[in-house]
N, C-alpha and C positions, 0 to 999 in steps of 0.2 A: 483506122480500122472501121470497117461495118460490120457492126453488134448491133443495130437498129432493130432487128428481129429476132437478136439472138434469146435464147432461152437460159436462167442461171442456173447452175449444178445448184442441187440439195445435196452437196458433199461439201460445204464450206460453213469450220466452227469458229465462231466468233469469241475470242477468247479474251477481247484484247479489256483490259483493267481489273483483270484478276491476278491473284498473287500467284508466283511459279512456285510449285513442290518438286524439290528434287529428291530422287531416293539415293545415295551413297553406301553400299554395300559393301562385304568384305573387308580384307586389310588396308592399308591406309597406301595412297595416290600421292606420288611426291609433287611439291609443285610444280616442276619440272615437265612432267610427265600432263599438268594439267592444261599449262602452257601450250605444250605442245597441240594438246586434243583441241583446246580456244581456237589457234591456227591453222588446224586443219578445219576445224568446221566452217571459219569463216571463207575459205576457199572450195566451201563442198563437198568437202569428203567426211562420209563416217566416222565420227571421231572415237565411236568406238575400235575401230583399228590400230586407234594411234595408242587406246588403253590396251588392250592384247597383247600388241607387240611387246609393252611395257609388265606384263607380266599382271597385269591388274585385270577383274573379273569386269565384265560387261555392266553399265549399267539398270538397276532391273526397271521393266516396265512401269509406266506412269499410269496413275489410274485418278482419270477424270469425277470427279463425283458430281452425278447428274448431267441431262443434256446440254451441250452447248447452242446457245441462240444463234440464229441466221443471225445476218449483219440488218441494220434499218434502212428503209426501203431508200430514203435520204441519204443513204451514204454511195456516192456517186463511182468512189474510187474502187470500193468493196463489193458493188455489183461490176465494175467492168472485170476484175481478177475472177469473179464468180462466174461471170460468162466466157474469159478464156479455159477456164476452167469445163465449164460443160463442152467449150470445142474440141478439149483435148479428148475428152469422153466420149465425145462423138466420134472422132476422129481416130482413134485406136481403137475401140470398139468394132469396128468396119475391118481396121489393117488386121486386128487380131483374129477376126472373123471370117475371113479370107485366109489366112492360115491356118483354120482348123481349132484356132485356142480362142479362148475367154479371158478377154479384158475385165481385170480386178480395177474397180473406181478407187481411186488416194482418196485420201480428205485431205481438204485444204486449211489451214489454222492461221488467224490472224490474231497478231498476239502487240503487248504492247509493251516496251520494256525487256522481258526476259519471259521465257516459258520455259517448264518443265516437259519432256518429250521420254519416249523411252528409249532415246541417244542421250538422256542425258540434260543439262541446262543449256539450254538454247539463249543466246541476248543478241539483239536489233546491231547491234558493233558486230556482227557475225556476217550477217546477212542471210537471204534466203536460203534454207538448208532442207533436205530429205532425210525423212530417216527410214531407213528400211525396215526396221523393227516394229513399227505401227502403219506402215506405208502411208505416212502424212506426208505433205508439202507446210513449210511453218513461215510464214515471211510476216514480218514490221512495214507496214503498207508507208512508212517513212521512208525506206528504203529509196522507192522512187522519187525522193527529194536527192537523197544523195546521187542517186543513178545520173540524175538531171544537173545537178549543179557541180558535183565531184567528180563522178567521171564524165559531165562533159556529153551524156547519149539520153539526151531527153525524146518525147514522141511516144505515144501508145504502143505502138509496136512493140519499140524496144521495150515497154513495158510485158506487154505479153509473153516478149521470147525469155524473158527470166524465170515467170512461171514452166513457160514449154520448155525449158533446160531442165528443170526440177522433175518434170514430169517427164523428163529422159528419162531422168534418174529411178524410176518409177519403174520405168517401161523395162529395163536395165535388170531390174529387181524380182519380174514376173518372168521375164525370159532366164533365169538363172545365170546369168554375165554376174551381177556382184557377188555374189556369194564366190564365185570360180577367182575374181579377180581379189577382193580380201584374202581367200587363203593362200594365193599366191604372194600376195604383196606380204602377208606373214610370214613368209618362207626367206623371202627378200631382202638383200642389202639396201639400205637406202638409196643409191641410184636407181637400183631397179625397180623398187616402187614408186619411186617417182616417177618413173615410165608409166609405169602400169595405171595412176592414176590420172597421168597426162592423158593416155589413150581413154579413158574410163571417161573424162570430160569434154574429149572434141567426140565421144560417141555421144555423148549427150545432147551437145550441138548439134549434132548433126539430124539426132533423132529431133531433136526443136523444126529443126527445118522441113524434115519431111511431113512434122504435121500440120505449117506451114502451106507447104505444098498444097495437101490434101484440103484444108480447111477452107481456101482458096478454090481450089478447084468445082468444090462441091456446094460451095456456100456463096464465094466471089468477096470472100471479108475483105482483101487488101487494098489500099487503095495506092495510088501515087505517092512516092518516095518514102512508102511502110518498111520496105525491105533496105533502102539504104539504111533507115532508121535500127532495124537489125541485125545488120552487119556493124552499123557502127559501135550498137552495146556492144556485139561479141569481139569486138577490138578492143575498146576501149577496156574491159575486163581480162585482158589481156597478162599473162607472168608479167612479161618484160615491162609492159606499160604499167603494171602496179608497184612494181620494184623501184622500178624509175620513179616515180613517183614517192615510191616511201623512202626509199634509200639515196638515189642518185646514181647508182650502178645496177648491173643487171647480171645475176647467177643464174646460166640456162642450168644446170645441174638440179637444183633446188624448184623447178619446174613443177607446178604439182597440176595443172590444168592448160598449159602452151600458152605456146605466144598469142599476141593478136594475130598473125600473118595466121597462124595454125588455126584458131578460131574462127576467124570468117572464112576459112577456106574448107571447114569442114560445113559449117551452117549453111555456107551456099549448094553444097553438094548435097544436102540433105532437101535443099530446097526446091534444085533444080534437079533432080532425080528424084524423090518420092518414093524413092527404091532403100527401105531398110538394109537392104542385102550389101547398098552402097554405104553403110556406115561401121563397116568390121576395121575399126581403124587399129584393133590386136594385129593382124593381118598385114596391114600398110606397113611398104619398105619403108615408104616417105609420109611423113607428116605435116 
């Protein structure tokens, strides 16, 4: 990618070797139930969902005491995530602005170990997560070790598009789509939320792609086989391909983000259109 002239968001908190504070409220979270929320978040869903369903109260807001430090000027990895970070800002900013709304900036949180968020206890064995309740983006800048060596989709790129998936998830949260799709999925049997979550994360893709598109378009960031590099995380992060992998078998039912096929078939769409309107995948017969 070409960042040679890019600029870094001043929305990126440097968290990482401080200790995580979690608040635990209300009556008591069986483990079961805590299980569960671990599993979802590391797949990118709101793990307060998975507490709701469960009859357990949300948990309450984290509160940071004092500013968090920008990252040092020497950390190479922490300014490129800082600069996909300002493209995405740029770049919704513009899409939201032509639609008549105001792009809300995330903050970005690099953390090390585990962090406290107001989803809850966030840890690096998760992976990159959203929380809609502070509208941060939290990632273990480690992570792109595993990206690279574990699943196998090393390259900047594919770097970037894990940030721009999260910052779907963002975009998801300002347009009113999560809020609409949570209280459905609490309404929901577990197959059908597991739908509603599948669609919930090839929209996120897909919205990765259109800014993508735009970033490219307007800037000329991509360069020669960035977008194979792209497509191959959003494979490789794939249900079926994780399952396979952890398990040796594969349960589409238990789907909670799609396949790879579904993956890279929604990010290309969002790449190759640049058209939001192309990513109501609520809407789609076919997946």
């Amino acid at each position: 990618m070409r960042f040679d002239h890019g600029r870094e968001s001043d929305n990126v908190e440097d968290r990482r070797g401080e200790s995580p504070g979690i608040h635990i409220g209300g009556r008591g979270i069986g483990i079961g139930t805590i299980v569960l929320a671990l599993v979802a978040w590391y797949f990118g869903i709101d793990p307060s969902v998975v507490l709701q369903q469960a009859g357990a109260p949300s948990p309450a807001p984290q509160v940071q005491v004092g500013p968090a430090p920008k990252p040092p000027a020497e950390d190479e990895m922490a300014r490129f995530v800082s600069m996909v970070l300002a493209d995405t800002e740029d770049t919704w900013t513009e899409i939201f602005r032509q639609a008549g709304k105001r792009y809300e900036h995330p903050k970005l949180v690099l953390y090390s170990g585990a962090i406290g968020s107001a989803c809850g206890l966030g840890q690096a064995a998760m992976g990159p997560f959203y929380c809609p309740a502070d509208q941060k983006v939290y990632i273990d800048l480690a992570f792109y070790g595993d990206l690279k060596d574990r699943f196998r989709a090393p390259g900047d790129f594919a770097q970037a598009y894990v940030i721009a998936h999260e910052v779907g998830h963002h975009v998801q949260n300002l347009l009113g789509i999560s809020d609409k799709v949570h209280r459905a999925m609490e309404r929901a049997g577990e197959a059908q939320a597991n739908e509603l979550s599948v669609r919930m994360e090839l929209q996120a893709d897909c919205f990765a792609g259109v800014w993508a598109h735009h970033a490219d378009r307007a800037r000329q960031v991509l360069e020669q086989g960035d977008i194979e590099e792209g497509l191959n995380a959003a494979s490789a992060i794939g249900d079926d391909r994780l399952q396979k992998q952890a398990r040796g078998t594969v349960s589409p039912d238990s789907f909670t983000h799609g396949s790879s096929t579904q993956r890279v078939r929604w990010f290309r769409r969002g790449i190759e259109s640049g058209d939001i309107n192309q990513c109501n995948t609520f809407k789609a017969k076919q997946l």
